[in-house]
C-alpha positions, 0 to 999 in steps of 0.5 A, a space after each residue: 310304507 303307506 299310511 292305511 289311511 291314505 290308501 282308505 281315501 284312495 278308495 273312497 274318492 280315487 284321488 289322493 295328493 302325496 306332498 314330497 313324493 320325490 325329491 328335489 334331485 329327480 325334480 331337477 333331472 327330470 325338469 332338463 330331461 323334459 325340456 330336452 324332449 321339447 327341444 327335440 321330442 320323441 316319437 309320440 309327441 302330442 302338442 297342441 296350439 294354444 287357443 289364442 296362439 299364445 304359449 304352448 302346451 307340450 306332451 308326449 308319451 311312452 318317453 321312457 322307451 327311448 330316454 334312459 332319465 325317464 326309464 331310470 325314474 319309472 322303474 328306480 324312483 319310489 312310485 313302484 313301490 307306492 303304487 304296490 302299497 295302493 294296490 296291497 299287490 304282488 307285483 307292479 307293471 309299468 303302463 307308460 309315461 307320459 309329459 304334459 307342459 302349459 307354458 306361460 299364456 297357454 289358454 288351453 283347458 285340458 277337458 273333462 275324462 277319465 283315463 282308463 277308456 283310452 288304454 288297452 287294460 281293464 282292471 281295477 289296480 290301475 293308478 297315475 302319478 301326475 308328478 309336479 315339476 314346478 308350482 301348480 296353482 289355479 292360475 298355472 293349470 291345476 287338476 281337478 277331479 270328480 271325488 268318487 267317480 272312479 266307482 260310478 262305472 261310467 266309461 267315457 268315449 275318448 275323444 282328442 283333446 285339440 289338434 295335433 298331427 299324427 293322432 287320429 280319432 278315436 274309434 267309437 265304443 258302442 259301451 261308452 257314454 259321451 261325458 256330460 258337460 261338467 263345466 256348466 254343471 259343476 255346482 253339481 258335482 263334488 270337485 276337489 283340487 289341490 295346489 301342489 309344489 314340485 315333488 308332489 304329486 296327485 295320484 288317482 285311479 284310471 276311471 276317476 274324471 278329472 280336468 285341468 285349467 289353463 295357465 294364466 301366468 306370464 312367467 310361471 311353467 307347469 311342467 308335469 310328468 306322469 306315470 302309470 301303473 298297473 297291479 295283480 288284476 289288469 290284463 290287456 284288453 282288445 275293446 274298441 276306442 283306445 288309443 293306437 299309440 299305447 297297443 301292444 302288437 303282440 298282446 291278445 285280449 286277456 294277456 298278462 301284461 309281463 313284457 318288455 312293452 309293460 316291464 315289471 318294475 316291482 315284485 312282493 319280496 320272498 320275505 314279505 309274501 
């Protein structure tokens, strides 16, 4: 169970860390699982050069469709039933997965967003797991957030985060701001960050704005893995801009996301409603 406080600074700020969220033996599992996806990536790869040629930064999503390790940890793993904790919901949907890896030398910040805009949802119950699979640190790439910004109501127009093959730009969205240059104004905002171990986790709200750094390192991996949830009030949203790569093709505006493409992966038992 979650503690209330914890789900209170979830509220408030729309980020929290969970140290130990899992246990060494999924890190292990999923640490082989990525590194085989880098090997030989899945349908949806995104990686992107590095600035200086130098490292490699690796991602992917929707992994868990066509790799039974990824699948076994969104719906078998303990996030569920955190994220129905955040929620306080009746039931748990499974947005996507997704891989992000800054190997050693990657000199390629990961810029200033908020999620929810790329994704074809609107709601509020929306929250990310960015699960660390190895030791984040300033100098490895660790996240950085806005405290608070989920509740702004600023929604910002996706853009794509470096050059890769396969994803085009995004549609512009006459509703969207473009984001405003935080870096040279970041003595005015509230940002926080964390340095975490393998096994936790930061977890944060689709809308709140976040960032990571570069890996400095010259041997240290930062092999995150993230999944995203969905509560009771998220329907499938039509609005122009989001990502192709993560919409539905038998979704219509409004739709209960309940299917095979967003499963259900948690559900109030009788004796708890």
């Amino acid at each position: 169970m979650l503690d209330s406080n914890i789900r209170l600074q979830y509220e408030s700020d729309g980020v929290i860390i969970l140290r130990e969220c899992i246990d060494m033996s999924w890190v292990k599992v999923l640490r082989e699982a990525i590194d085989r996806d880098i090997q030989k990536p899945g349908p949806y790869v995104h990686s992107y050069d590095s600035e200086d040629d130098a490292g490699y930064f690796h991602g992917n999503l929707r992994i868990w469709e066509n790799d039974p390790i990824f699948r076994s940890f969104c719906t078998d793993s303990p996030l569920p039933g955190v994220a129905a904790a955040i929620f306080d919901s009746c039931k748990v949907n499974l947005l996507y997965d997704q891989i992000f890896v800054k190997e050693p030398g990657t000199m390629t910040r990961t810029r200033w967003h908020n999620d929810q805009p790329y994704w074809p949802v609107r709601g509020q119950q929306v929250v990310s797991f960015w699960v660390a699979l190895d030791y984040v640190t300033t100098e490895t790439g660790a996240l950085e957030f806005l405290l608070g910004s989920h509740r702004s109501g600023h929604w910002y127009q996706p853009e794509a985060f470096g050059p890769t093959q396969g994803y085009e730009a995004y549609e512009r969205n006459p509703d969207y701001e473009l984001i405003p240059n935080i870096e040279k104004e970041r003595e005015k905002h509230d940002i926080v960050s964390w340095n975490l171990e393998p096994g936790d986790a930061y977890v944060f709200h689709g809308l709140t704005v976040h960032c990571a750094g570069v890996n400095r390192t010259s041997k240290v991996r930062r092999r995150g893995y993230t999944v995203r949830y969905t509560g009771d009030d998220v329907v499938y949203d039509t609005r122009p801009g989001t990502n192709v790569h993560l919409c539905s093709t038998v979704h219509e505006d409004g739709d209960v996301l309940d299917s095979d493409y967003y499963p259900v992966v948690w559900t109030r038992s009788s004796t708890e409603i």
